[in-house]
C-alpha angles and dihedrals in degrees: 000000000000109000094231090062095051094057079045087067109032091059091046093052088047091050090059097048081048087059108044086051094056091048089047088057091033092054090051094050095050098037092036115090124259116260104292094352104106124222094299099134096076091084111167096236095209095048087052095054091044088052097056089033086067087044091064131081091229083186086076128116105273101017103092087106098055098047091050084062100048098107084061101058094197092041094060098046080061088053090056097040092053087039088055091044094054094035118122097163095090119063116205131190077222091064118184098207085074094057087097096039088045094054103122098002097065104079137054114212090257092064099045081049094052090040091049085046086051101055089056085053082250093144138192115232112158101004082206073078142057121266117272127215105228106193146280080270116036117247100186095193092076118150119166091163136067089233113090096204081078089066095040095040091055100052079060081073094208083171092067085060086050090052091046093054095040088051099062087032094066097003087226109157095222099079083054101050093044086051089054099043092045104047083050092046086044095051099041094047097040099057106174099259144113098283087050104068100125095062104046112058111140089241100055087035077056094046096051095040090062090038095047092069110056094037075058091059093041089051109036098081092055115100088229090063094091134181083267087052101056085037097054092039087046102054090040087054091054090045090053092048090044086050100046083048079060098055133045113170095198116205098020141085078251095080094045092055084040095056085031092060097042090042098058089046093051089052103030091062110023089175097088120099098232101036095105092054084047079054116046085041096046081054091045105054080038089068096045104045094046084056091043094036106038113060115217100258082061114253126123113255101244092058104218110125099224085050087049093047089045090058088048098063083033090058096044109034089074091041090055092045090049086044095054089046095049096250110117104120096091088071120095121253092249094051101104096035099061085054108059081051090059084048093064100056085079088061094034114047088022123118111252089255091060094266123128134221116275090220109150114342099352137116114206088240118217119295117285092018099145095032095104091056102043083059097052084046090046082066100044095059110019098251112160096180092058091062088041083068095030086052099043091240093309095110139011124030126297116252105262100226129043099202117070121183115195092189099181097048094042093234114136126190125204118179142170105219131304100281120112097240087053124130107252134184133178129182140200130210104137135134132283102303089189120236090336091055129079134214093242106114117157089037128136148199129209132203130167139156093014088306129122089218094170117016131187113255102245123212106258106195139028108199103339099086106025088182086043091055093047091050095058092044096062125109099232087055090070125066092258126098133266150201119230081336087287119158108250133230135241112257099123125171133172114230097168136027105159113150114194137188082239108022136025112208121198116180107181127171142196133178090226096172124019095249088034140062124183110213110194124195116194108197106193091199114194091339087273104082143029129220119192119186107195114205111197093196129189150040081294106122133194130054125006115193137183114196131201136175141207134206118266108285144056114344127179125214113201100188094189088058095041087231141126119185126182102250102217108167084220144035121003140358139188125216121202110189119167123198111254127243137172114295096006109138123193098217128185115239139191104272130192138160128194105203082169144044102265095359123109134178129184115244133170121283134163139158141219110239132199125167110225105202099168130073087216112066136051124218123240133197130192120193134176116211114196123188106201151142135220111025132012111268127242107240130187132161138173137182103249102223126000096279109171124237112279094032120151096215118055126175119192137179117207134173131197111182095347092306109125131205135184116209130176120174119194136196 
């Protein structure tokens, strides 16, 4: 045989050994189950349909098509996918009649970024956190960070909302196709069940059960979005409602997410057998938690702002889908009510740029962040003096007052007026707000002149530096007093609210230690100064200190004045200056700020320190905090009189630049 034939076929014979070697590989990567996930892809098609189709009420109106078809599985997932593409019954916020009017005006660049990232399986956990590429074959259980919030947070799935916006934005069936393979990929591969943890959570399972729904109305008019998909989409969407009836987390943001989940899935698809039952019980638990969570001055009960503004949108966003479907009356009479007076907490306790404080697990945001809202909720309830913020004075009416007491909550606002350069204060000395809370009652932020002088700490991690978070939840960390650098406790009471056309007078209270109380009065004298006078009152010994921080930046300590002021080459400054007194001590002290989630800076901080050795006697401290710019103020104060510590009269003479006040307070 010729020789060149020979090698012919041998090659030949050699390439196809070659090749049935590849398929081979190539059969058990694509049949094999994803790293940890378990064999869950090979999904019988007919029993899946069968399954759903049991899951559905096919007496309902519009179905007759679709049980008539029953005895044919795939047939009748036809049936369903043509019934929820021509169905009008059930109104949505997400409304498909705006996919065409929304072409080009749907997406910001950041989401046509995170959707171009997701197609390529690049995902956003955390978003404190960079984007992760999770694999050719999706293994949902990434975590390429010690924080576990990455892996939650990605089974929240944020960049599906990315890929539905980017879809009617450009109308590019990509973004399309990739949602349906990967919603398919993401339910066939996370069964409810012990492995799957991390992904069922009631709070993701809430998460995803709101955001379903309207991924559902951005998808089902794409030709990707086949009979399997909504099969696959449909039954996920029951699993997800029989699992939240399973879980109320009473008290926390958790249970609205939880009844909001379960909610949008019961009206959003009233063909399940059991969706009126997902509904009366998600209102249900509605009513009760926004009596439970929410305390009747109006702020959310774990008293951190982002966690407020969230239940908010928890609370309302089922209100608002009931509303559009014609089925409010399950909600109590004082729904709505206690809402708008949630909705005030964003005029009220802002900054007057539009930032919040960072007490307990909260970050000040950037300026102007809930504008936009206060102006959709300035029309909702005809509140002028909520556009007049959301506008920056250019519409509306200006709130008539500039000092807010939320007595119940323990948050106290001081401002100046309602411009945005305005001097602005707000307190905290509230109860026990629960993790997300901090023991840090009696503490304070400034702002002034457009400055964050003396921020609140923040609280910088959640579960990625275990040592990092309890730094940042410790008393001596927050501008409130201690003893022997001890955490207090919450055991908060108001003793004084007295607003004046001259003088604004705060007396707030807690029982910090069991044998000591720290009593704080805030005197807001001629909108321009702030006075404190800290009682350490009780038998409690050791070591008192007051404790006081800076922003980020230069800040100079004058011992012989007993001051520290932050040192900004421009703008504005803040001086805190305490009258001295025998055996008083300014001391440095470790200082750090988180503006942002995983992110810390050092800043300035020092305290006051005073060692307490008898039983008799309390401890008192009078400072004087002055926001300015130019040069540095002359400061001087003095008790008028010998009252002792705990009284309930106290006179006072302070000076700032030769200009002398006298100022008593009484309760």
């Amino acid at each position: 045989m010729d020789k060149k034939l020979l090698l012919f076929r041998y090659l030949w014979s050699l390439t196809g050994y070659i090749c049935y070697v590849l398929l081979f590989i190539f059969l058990l990567a694509g049949m094999g189950p994803a790293r940890g996930e378990g064999n869950h892809e090979n999904v019988e098609p007919i029993a899946e349909i069968s399954k759903l189709l049991a899951r559905l009420n096919l007496d309902a109106p519009g179905l007759a098509g679709v049980k008539a078809a029953a005895h044919t599985p795939e047939l009748a997932a036809r049936e369903l996918l043509t019934y929820y593409r021509a169905r009008t019954s059930v109104k949505h916020p997400v409304d498909r009649q705006l996919k065409a009017p929304r072409r080009g005006n749907s997406a910001s660049e950041k989401d046509i970024q995170v959707a171009n990232d997701a197609l390529k399986h690049v995902f956003v956990g955390q978003p404190a956190y960079s984007s992760h590429f999770c694999g050719e074959n999706i293994y949902w259980a990434t975590n390429p960070y010690p924080d576990k919030e990455w892996v939650w947070q990605l089974n929240r799935m944020s960049f599906w909302d990315a890929m539905a916006r980017a879809y009617w934005h450009t109308g590019d069936e990509k973004y399309a196709r990739e949602w349906c393979v990967q919603v398919v990929d993401w339910t066939r591969k996370n069964p409810r069940d012990d492995q799957h943890q991390y992904a069922w959570r009631s709070i993701e399972a809430g998460i995803r059960g709101y955001r379903w729904t309207g991924l559902f109305q951005y998808f089902i008019d794409s030709p990707h979005f086949t009979p399997d998909v909504l099969v696959a989409f449909l039954n996920s969407c029951y699993d997800h409602s029989t699992y939240l009836m399973t879980r109320y987390t009473k008290g926390s943001n958790w249970g609205l997410m939880e009844a909001e989940g379960m909610a949008f899935i019961a009206m959003s698809f009233p063909e399940f057998r059991e969706s009126q039952q997902w509904k009366e019980e998600a209102i249900q638990r509605l009513n009760q938690e926004i009596t439970n969570q929410v305390y009747p001055d109006g702020h959310q009960r774990e008293l951190a702002f982002g966690y407020h503004m969230g239940c908010i949108g928890w609370f309302m966003h089922t209100y608002e889908l009931a509303k559009l479907n014609g089925q409010t009356d399950a909600f109590s009479d004082s729904y709505t009510k206690i809402i708008e007076k949630m909705c005030e907490v964003p005029m009220k306790l802002s900054f007057p740029d539009g930032t919040t404080p960072q007490f307990g697990d909260a970050w000040s945001g950037t300026p102007g962040q809930y504008y936009k809202q206060l102006r959709e909720w300035a029309k909702l309830f005809n509140r002028p003096d909520f556009l007049y913020v959301a506008t920056e004075g250019k519409e509306g009416s200006r709130p008539e007052a500039t000092a807010f007491a939320y007595d119940k909550s323990g948050l106290y606002s001081l401002r100046s007026s309602w411009d945005k350069d305005a001097i602005s204060l707000v307190l905290k000395c509230g109860p026990d707000g629960g993790g997300h809370s901090q023991p840090d009652n009696g503490t304070f932020e400034l702002y002034a002149g457009g400055r964050h002088l003396m921020p609140d700490a923040g609280s910088y991690i959640y579960s990625g530096d275990p040592e990092g978070r309890r730094w940042f939840r410790q008393t001596k960390v927050h501008q409130t007093l201690t003893l022997n650098e001890a955490n207090s406790a919450y055991a908060p009471s108001l003793r004084l609210w007295k607003p004046g056309p001259d003088m604004d007078v705060l007396v707030v209270e807690n029982k910090s230690y069991p044998d000591l109380t720290h009593r704080r009065a805030v005197l807001f004298v001629d909108r321009k100064y702030f006075v404190l006078v800290d009682e350490a009152i009780g038998e409690g010994t050791g070591d008192v200190d007051l404790h006081f921080q800076l922003a980020p930046g230069d800040a100079v300590f004058d011992q012989n004045t007993h001051s520290v002021r932050s040192d900004f080459k421009e703008g504005w400054n803040v001086l805190v200056q305490t009258v001295e007194q025998l055996g008083m001590k300014l001391e440095a002290e470790e200082g750090q700020v988180s503006f942002i989630y995983t992110k810390k800076e050092p800043r300035p901080a020092f305290r006051y320190r005073i060692h307490k050795a008898t039983t008799e006697n309390g401890l008192r401290f009078v400072t004087v905090v002055v926001p300015y710019t130019g040069s540095r103020p002359n400061v001087s104060a003095r008790i008028v009189g010998q009252p002792p510590v705990g009284t309930s009269h106290m006179e006072l003479e302070v000076t700032i630049d030769g200009v002398k006040k006298h100022l008593t307070y009484q309760f």
